[in-house]
Every structure is written in C-alpha cells, then in structure tokens.
C-alpha positions as CSV (number, residue, x, y, z in Angstrom):
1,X,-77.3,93.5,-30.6
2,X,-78.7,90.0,-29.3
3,X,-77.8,87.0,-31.9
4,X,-81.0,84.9,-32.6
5,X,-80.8,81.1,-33.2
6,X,-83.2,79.3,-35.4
7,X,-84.4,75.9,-34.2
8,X,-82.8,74.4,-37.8
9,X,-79.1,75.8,-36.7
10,X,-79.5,73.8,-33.7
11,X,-77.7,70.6,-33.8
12,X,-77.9,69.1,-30.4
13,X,-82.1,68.8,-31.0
14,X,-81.7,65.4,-32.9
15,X,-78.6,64.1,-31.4
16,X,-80.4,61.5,-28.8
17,X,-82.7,60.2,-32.2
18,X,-79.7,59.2,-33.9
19,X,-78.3,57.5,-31.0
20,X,-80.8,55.2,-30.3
21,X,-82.0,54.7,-33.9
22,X,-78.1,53.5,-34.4
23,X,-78.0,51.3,-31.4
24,X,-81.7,49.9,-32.7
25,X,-79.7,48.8,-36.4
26,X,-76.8,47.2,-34.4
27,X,-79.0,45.0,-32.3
28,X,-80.8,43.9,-35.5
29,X,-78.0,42.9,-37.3
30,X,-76.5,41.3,-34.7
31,X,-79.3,39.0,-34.2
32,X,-79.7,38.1,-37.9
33,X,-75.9,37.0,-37.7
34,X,-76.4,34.8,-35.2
35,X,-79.7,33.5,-37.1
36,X,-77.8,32.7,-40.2
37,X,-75.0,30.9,-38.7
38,X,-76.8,28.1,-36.9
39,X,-76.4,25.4,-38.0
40,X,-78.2,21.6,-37.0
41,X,-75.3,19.2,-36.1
42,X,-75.5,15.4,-36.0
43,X,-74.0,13.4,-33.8
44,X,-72.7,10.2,-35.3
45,X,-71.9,7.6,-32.1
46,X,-69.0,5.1,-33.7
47,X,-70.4,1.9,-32.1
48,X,-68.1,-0.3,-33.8
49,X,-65.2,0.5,-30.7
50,X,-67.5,-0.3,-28.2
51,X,-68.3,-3.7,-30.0
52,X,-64.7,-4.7,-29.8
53,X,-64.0,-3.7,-26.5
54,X,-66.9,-5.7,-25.1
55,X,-66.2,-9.2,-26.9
56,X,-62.4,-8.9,-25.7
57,X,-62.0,-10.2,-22.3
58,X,-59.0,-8.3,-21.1
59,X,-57.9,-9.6,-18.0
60,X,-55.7,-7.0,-15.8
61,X,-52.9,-8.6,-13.9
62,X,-51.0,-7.2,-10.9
63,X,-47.5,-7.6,-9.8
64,X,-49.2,-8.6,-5.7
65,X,-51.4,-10.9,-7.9
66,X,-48.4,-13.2,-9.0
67,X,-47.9,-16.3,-7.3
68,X,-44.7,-16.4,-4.9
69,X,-41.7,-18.1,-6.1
70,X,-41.4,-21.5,-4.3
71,X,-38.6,-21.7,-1.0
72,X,-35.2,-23.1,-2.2
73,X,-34.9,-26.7,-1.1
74,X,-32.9,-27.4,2.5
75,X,-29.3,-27.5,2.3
76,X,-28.1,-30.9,3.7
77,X,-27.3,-31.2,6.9
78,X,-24.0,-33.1,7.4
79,X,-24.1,-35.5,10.0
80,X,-21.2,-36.7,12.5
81,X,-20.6,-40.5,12.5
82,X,-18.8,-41.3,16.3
83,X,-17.5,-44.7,16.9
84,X,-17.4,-45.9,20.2
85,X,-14.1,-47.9,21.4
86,X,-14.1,-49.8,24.4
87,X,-10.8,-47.8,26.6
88,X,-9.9,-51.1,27.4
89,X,-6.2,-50.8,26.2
90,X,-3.5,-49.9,28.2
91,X,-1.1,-47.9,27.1
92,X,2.7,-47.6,28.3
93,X,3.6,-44.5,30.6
94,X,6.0,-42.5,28.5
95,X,7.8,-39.4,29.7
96,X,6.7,-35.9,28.3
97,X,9.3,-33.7,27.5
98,X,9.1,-30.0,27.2
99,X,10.8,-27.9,25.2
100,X,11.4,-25.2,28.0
101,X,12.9,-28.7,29.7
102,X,14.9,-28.7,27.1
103,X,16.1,-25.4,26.8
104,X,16.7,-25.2,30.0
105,X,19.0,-28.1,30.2
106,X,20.9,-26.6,27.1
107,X,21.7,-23.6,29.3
108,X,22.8,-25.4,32.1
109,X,25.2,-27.8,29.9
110,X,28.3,-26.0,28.7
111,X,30.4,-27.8,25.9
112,X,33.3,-28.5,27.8
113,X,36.7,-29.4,25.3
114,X,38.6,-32.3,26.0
115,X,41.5,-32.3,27.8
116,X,43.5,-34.1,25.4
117,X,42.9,-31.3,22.2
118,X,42.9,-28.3,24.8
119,X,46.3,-30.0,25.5
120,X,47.1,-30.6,21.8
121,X,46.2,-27.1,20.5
122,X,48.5,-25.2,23.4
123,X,51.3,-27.7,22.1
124,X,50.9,-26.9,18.3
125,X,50.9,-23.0,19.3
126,X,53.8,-23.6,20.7
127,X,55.8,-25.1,18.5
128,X,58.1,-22.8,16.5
129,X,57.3,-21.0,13.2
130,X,59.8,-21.7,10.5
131,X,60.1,-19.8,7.4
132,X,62.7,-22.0,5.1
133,X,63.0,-25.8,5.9
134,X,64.3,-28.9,4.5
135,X,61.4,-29.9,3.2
136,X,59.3,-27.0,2.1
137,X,55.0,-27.4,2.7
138,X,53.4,-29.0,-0.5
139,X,49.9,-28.2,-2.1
140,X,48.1,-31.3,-3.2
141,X,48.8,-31.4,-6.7
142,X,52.2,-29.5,-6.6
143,X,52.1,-25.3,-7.5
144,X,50.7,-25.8,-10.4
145,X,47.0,-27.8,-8.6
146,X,47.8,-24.4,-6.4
147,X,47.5,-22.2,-9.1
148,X,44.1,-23.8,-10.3
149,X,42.4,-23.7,-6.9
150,X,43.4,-20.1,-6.8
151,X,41.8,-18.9,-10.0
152,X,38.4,-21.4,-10.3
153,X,38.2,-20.2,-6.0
154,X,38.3,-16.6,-6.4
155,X,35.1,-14.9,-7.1
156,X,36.0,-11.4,-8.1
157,X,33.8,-8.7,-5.9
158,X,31.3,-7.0,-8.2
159,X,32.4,-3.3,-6.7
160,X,35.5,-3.4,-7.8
161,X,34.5,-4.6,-11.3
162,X,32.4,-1.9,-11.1
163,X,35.0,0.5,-10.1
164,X,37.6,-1.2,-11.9
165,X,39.8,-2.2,-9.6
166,X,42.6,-4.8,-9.7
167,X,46.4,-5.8,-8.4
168,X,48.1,-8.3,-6.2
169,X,47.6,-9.4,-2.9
170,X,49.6,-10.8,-0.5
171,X,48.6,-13.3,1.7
172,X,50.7,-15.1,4.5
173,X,49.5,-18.3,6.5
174,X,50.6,-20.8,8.5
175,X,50.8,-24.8,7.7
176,X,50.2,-26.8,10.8
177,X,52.3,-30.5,11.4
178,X,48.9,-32.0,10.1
179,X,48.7,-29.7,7.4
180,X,46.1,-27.3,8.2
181,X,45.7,-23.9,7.5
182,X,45.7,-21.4,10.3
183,X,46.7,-17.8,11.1
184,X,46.0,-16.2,7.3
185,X,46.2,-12.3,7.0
186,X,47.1,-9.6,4.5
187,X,50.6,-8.8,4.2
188,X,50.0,-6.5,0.9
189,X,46.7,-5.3,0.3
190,X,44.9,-3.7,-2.8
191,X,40.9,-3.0,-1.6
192,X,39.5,-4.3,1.2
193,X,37.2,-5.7,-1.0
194,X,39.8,-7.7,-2.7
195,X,41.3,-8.7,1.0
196,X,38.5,-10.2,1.7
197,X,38.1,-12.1,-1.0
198,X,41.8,-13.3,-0.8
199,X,41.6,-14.4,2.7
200,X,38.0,-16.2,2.0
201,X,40.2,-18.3,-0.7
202,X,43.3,-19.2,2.0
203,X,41.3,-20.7,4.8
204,X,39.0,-22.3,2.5
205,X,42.5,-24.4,1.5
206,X,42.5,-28.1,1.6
207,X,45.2,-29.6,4.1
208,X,48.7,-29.4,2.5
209,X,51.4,-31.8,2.6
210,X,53.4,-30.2,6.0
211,X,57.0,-28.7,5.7
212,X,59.7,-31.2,7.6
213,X,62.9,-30.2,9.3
214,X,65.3,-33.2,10.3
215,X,62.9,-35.6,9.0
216,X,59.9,-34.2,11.4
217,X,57.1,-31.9,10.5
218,X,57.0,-28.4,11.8
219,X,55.4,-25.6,11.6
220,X,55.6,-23.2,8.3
221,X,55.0,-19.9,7.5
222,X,54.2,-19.7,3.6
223,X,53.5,-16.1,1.3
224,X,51.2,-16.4,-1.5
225,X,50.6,-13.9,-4.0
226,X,47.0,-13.6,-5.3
227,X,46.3,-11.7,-8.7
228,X,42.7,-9.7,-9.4
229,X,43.1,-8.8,-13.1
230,X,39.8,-7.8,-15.2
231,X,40.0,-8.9,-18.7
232,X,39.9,-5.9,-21.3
C-alpha cells in the first residue's frame, strides 16, 4: 500500500523562506545599532601648551659644544748658572795612592817581633814554676779586692740558670815576674758553660803583685776556686 504525503506535512518546502527572511532581520538590526551609537565628537585643541612652548627660548647645549679647558701654565725650566775660572793656578803634584797599592803592600809586609821580646818571652817560659814561695803572689787589694772582682766579674750563663745548674770551679794560672796572668785552665769543672765563664773571669785579671823567692820574683802557680750559686 503506497503512503501519500500532503504538501502541508512537508516541512523542507518553507525552510529556504525562513532562512533568508532571518538573515534579512539581522542585517536590519545590525545597521540600526550602528545608527544609534554615533555619535558627533569635538575636538578641543589646548593652545595654551603651545603658547608657552613658543615664548620660552630653550637653548639646547651639547657636551662638544663646551669650550675646552685652558692648557696648564709651563712648568719652569731650571736653568744652570756656570762660572768660568781662568785654569791659571798651579797646583802641587801629589802622589795617588791606591787602595789595591795598599793592600798589596800589607801582604808583602809581615809584622816581624823584636828580637829583644822574642828573646824575653823564651826566657820567662823558661823560668821555673813554683807552687809555695817565700813570698806568696798578691791580688791588688789583698783576697778580699779578689773576692770582689770575682763576684761583680762573673756573669752567670743564662742556660744554666735555666737548667739550674751551679757548683765550684777550679781554676789554676800562672803569675808571671811582672805579674801577669798566663796559662789559665780548668782543674775542676762543673758545665762547660760555667768553664767558660770561669776562665773569661781569670785572664781578664789585672796584673798581681808577683810571688818572690830569695828576694827575686819568680814564677807562680796559684788555684782559685770560683763559686756559681743561684739564689733561691
């Protein structure tokens, strides 16, 4: 059995109507937005900046513009004053001596001992030692003068403060006819510190008053004890 349509059932007949009947309506309202928001606008020129700009004179100025700064003034030039003097003076010849003149010469001279103390010192050395004599040697002052040039002489050696060391030290010598000290050494020693310090003090001695046998001085051997204490 065939279905029959009637042309009112038929939707798609007025379809392309509506369309363009719609897009007609847009258009027209578009345009009547556009016609009601315009709106004149006036343009109001502020002339008053202008004014002030032109009755100012600004004037632009540029670093390359700038005048230089002026040159520093010229340092002074120093200036050499020479006096002539007439070489019309004559001057004495003297002898130049060089010090590799003298030098030389001081190598070439040897000090050469007199005779007579060569001849003295060989006679003193041998002269006998004696150890007890009439008339014993005698320290200027007597023992005590001895015993105070020992103790303001002696300069005790800083390591053995430090290390505390102390005792007696016995020194021998021998007293010349003229008095002199010679031939000191260590017969009892503590430190060699101390020995050193001993035998500094014994040759440093002034002459002594010399030891006589039969009324003529000789040659004495003395022994002198020497005492490092540290004070508590």
């Amino acid at each position: 059995m065939e279905v029959k349509k009637t042309k009112r059932a038929d939707l798609e007949g007025g379809k392309t109507l509506s369309f363009l009947m719609g897009l007609v309506i847009g258009c027209a309202i578009l345009f009547v937005g556009f016609e009601w928001g315009t709106r004149d606008v006036q343009v109001v020129g502020d002339s008053g900046i202008a004014e002030i700009i032109q009755e100012e004179d600004i004037e632009i100025t540029r670093p390359e513009d700038a005048p230089p700064p002026p040159p520093p003034p010229p340092a002074p030039v120093a200036t050499e004053v020479l006096n002539v003097v007439e070489d019309n003076i004559e001057l004495e010849q003297q002898e130049i001596i060089s010090s590799e003149d003298t030098q030389t010469a001081a190598q070439v001279q040897t000090y050469v001992a007199p005779a007579a103390a060569i001849q003295e010192e060989e006679e003193e050395s041998a002269q006998p030692i004696f150890t007890v004599v009439e008339e014993m040697p005698r320290f200027p002052g007597g023992e005590g003068e001895l015993v105070r040039y020992l103790s303001s002489s002696i300069k005790y050696p800083v390591i053995a403060q430090e290390n505390g060391i102390q005792g007696r030290v016995t020194c021998s010598f021998v007293i010349n006819r003229d008095g002199s000290v010679v031939d000191a050494e260590v017969v009892r020693g503590v430190d060699p510190s101390l020995d050193k310090e001993a035998l500094r003090v014994v040759n440093a001695m002034p002459k002594w008053t010399p030891g006589k046998q039969r009324g003529k001085p000789v040659r004495v051997k003395y022994t002198v004890p020497i005492t490092f204490k540290l004070q508590q």
